[in-house]
N, C-alpha and C positions, 0 to 999 in steps of 0.2 A: 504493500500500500504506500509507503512512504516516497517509491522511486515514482510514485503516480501523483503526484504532489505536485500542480505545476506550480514550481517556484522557479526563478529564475537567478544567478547568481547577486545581484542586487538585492532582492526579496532576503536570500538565506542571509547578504550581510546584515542586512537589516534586524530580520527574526530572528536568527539563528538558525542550525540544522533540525531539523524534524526530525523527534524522539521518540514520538505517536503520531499517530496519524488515523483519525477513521472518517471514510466515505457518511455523509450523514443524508438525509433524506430530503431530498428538495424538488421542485415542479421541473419538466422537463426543459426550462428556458434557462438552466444552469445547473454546473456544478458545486457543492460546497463540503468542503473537509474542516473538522476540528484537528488543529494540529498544536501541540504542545513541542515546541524546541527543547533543546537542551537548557537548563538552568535559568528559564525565563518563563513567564506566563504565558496559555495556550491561547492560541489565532485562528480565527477563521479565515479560511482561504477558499474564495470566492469565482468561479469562473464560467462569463456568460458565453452559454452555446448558442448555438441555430435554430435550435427545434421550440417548438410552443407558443412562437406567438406572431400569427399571419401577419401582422400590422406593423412590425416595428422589425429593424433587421439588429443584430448580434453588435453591431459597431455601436448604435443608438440606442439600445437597451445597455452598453456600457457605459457609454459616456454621459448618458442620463442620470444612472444612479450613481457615478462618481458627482455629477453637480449636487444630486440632490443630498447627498453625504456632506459632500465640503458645505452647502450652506446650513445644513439641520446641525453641522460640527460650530456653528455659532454659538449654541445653546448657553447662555451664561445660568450657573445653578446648574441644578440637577441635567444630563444629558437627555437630549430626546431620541438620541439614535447614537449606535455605535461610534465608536473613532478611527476614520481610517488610518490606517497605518502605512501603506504601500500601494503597491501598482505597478502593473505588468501593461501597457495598454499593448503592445503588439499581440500578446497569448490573452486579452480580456481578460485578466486575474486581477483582483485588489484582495488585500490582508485588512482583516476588521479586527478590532478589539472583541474578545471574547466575553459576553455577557452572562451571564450564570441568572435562570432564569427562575423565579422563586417557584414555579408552579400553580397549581389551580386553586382560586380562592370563587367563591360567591360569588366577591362585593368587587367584582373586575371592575366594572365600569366607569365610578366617579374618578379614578387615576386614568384610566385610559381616554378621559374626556378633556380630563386639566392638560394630559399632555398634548394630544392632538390641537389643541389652543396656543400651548405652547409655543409646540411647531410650524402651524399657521402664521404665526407672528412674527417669524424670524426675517419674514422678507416684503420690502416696501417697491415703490417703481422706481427706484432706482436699480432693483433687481430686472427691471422687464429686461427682456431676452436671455437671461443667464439658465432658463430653461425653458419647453414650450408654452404655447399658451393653453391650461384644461381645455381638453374635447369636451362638449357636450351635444345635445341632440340636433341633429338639424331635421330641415322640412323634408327630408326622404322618412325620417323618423314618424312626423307628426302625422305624415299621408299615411303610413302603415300603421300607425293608431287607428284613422279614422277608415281604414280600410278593411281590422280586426272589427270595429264593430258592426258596418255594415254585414260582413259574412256572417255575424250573430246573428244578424235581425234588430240591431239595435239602433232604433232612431236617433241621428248625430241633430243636437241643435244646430240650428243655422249660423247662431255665430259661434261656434266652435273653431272653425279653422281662424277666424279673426283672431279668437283669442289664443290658439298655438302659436301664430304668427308671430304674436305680443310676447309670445314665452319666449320664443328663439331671441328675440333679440335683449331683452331685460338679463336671460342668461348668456350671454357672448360676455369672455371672461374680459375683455380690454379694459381696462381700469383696476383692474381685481392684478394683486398681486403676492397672494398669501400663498406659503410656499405648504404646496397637497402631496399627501405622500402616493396618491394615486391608483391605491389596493389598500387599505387600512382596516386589515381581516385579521381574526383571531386570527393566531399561526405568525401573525405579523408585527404582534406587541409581544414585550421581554417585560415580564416586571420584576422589578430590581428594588431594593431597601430603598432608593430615592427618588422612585415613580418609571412609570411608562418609558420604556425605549421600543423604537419602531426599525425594521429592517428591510429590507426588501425594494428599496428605491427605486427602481425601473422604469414605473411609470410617473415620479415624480414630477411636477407642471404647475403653474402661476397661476389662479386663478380665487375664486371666492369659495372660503372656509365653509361656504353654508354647504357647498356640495359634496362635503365629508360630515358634514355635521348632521346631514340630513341621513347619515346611514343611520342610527338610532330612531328612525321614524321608519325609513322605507325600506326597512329588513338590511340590510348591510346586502348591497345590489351587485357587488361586485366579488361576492364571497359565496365559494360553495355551502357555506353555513348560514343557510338565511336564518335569519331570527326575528321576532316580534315580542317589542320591548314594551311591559307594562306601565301604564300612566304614569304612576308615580316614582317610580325610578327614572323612565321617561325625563319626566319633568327636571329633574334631580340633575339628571347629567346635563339637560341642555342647559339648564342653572349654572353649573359648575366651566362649561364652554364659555358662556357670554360674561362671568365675571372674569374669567381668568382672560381671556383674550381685551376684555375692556380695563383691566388692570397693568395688563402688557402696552395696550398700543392709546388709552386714551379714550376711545371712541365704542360706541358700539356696532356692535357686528353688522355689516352693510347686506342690503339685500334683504330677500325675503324668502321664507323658509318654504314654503309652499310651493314657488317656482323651481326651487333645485328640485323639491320629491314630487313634481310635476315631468321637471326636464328626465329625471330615473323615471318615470313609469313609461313614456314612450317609447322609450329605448329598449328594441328588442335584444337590441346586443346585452344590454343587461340580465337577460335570462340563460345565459350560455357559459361555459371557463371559457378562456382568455382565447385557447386554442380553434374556437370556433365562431369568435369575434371575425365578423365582417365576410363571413363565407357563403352569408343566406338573410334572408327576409324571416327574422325569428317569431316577431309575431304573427306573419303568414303563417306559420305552423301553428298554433294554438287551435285552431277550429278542429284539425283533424289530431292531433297526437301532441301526447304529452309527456313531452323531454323532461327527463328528469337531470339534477346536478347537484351531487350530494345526497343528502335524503329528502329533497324536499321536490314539488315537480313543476316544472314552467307554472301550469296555470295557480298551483301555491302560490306561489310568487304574485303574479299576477294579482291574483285576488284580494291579497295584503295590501300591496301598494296601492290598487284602484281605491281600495275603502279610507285608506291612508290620504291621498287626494282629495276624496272626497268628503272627506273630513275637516280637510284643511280649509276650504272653498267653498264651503258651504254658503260666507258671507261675503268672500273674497269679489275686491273690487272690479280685480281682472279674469278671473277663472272660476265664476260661479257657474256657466253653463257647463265647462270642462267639467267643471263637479258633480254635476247633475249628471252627466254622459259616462262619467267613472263607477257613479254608484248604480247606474241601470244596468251597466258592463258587468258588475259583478254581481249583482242580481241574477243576471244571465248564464256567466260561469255556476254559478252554484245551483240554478236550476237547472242546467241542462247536467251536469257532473254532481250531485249531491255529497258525494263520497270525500271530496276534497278535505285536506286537512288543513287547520291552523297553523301556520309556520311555529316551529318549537319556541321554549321561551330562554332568554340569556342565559340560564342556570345548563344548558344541554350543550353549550359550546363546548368546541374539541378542546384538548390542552396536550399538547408536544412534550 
């Protein structure tokens, strides 16, 4: 194992020689080994492949998560992500500080929300371009909304697409420069004696914190472990996001919560792992067959976020009729599938 270790002669001056070394378990978009040198503290060494993710090639999923490292490596106080330590960029290898992760507790959530605020804050426009700008939904999206529910039978209000229209543009991230960690999935938080550290950078990008914030409302959209988070913890954690980040920058949190877990429900690419991102018209499959990813199944999903929406909207200025069209949508799912289950609750999350 150890002559498998891509290190490079820079790397071992750096680390030292590798005295263990174990292959550990990671998504097909890379390699990563725990490795303990001789006579020093043990390192992760980290290296991005080809495989897993249609959208993004091996050069830009590394040099992604090296920016989004160097700016989350800001952190004054407690860390919010590892420290890197090295880099290989011709063999895609970077060396991370090795985190010792305490394991599974309950009460995950109020640290994992103080930090995620944290690390939203680290970066102002004076950052723009030092990474992309957040993806979010465009009008191919919003038409495959409104094209799911006609195949139901569900009558779209007339001004529905006026007010997608509205959403596409109020979410275009240009102004928004809070630094997203881009996947922010259990598997992807370390807790540590001094709060939340996040790893995984890849998809790191600039844009508005609401649209990580909003994964504690809209089942965490980008994680094979959807979950649905109870009111009152709910409430707790979105408490603990908006004073921490308004303690950090000043201000309070821009934007509206309702349009990011508006912008996640349209997005069929949200229903899919990463590997299947942009392959297909994912909510064109909902009528006929239901994809599952993890243990939960597309239209789960679905049904969550719609009510999630149309929760949110109910009085909303701009997407009262989108709310009305979400909650008939899943009316619909549920009547036509009865069987459907409740996405599980934060307590079923996996732990590594």
């Amino acid at each position: 194992m150890l002559n498998h270790v891509p290190l490079n002669d820079a790397l071992r001056s750096a680390i030292g020689t590798p005295d263990q070394a174990e292959l550990l378990d990671s998504s097909p978009r890379s390699r990563v080994w725990w490795v303990r040198p001789d006579d020093r503290p043990a390192v992760i060494v980290k290296q991005i492949t080809d495989d897993g993710d249609a959208s993004a090639d091996a050069d830009t999923r590394f040099a992604r998560e090296l920016a989004g490292l160097s700016l989350a490596g800001r952190a004054t106080g407690p860390a919010v992500a590892p420290a890197l330590l090295g880099t290989d960029p011709s063999a895609r290898v970077m060396v991370l500080e090795y985190v010792e992760d305490l394991g599974e507790t309950a009460d995950w959530m109020p640290g994992y929300a103080e930090s995620l605020a944290r690390l939203h804050a680290l970066t102002g426009p004076a950052d723009a371009g030092a990474l992309p700008a957040a993806s979010g939904p465009t009008a191919a999206d919003a038409e495959s909304f409104l094209t799911l529910a006609r195949a139901l039978d569900v009558p779209v209000p007339s001004t529905v697409p006026d007010e997608l229209a509205g959403l596409l543009e109020r979410l275009d991230p240009s102004g928004h420069h809070a630094l997203l960690h881009g996947d922010p999935c259990p598997g992807n938080d370390l807790r540590t004696p001094d709060g939340v550290r996040f790893v995984d950078f890849e998809r790191a990008s600039l844009g508005n914190g609401l649209l990580e914030l909003a994964y504690f409302r809209i089942g965490f959209p980008t994680c094979w472990c959807a979950m649905s988070v109870p009111a009152v913890p709910l409430a707790e954690v979105e408490d603990i996001y908006r004073s921490t980040w308004r303690g950090l920058t000043g201000k309070d949190v821009p934007g509206d919560l309702a349009d990011a877990c508006a912008g996640w429900l349209i997005q069929g690419d949200a229903l899919v792992e990463r590997a299947h991102r942009g392959t297909a018209d994912q909510l064109a499959r909902v009528p006929t067959e239901d994809f599952e990813w993890g243990y939960t199944s597309a239209r789960e999903r679905l049904v969550h976020r719609l009510g999630v929406v149309a929760g949110l909207t109910r009085d909303h200025d701009h997407l009262h009729a989108t709310g009305r069209l979400s909650s008939a949508l899943a009316d619909r799912l549920l009547e036509r599938w009865p069987g459907l289950r409740p996405l599980p609750t934060p307590d079923a999350r996996p732990w590594y």
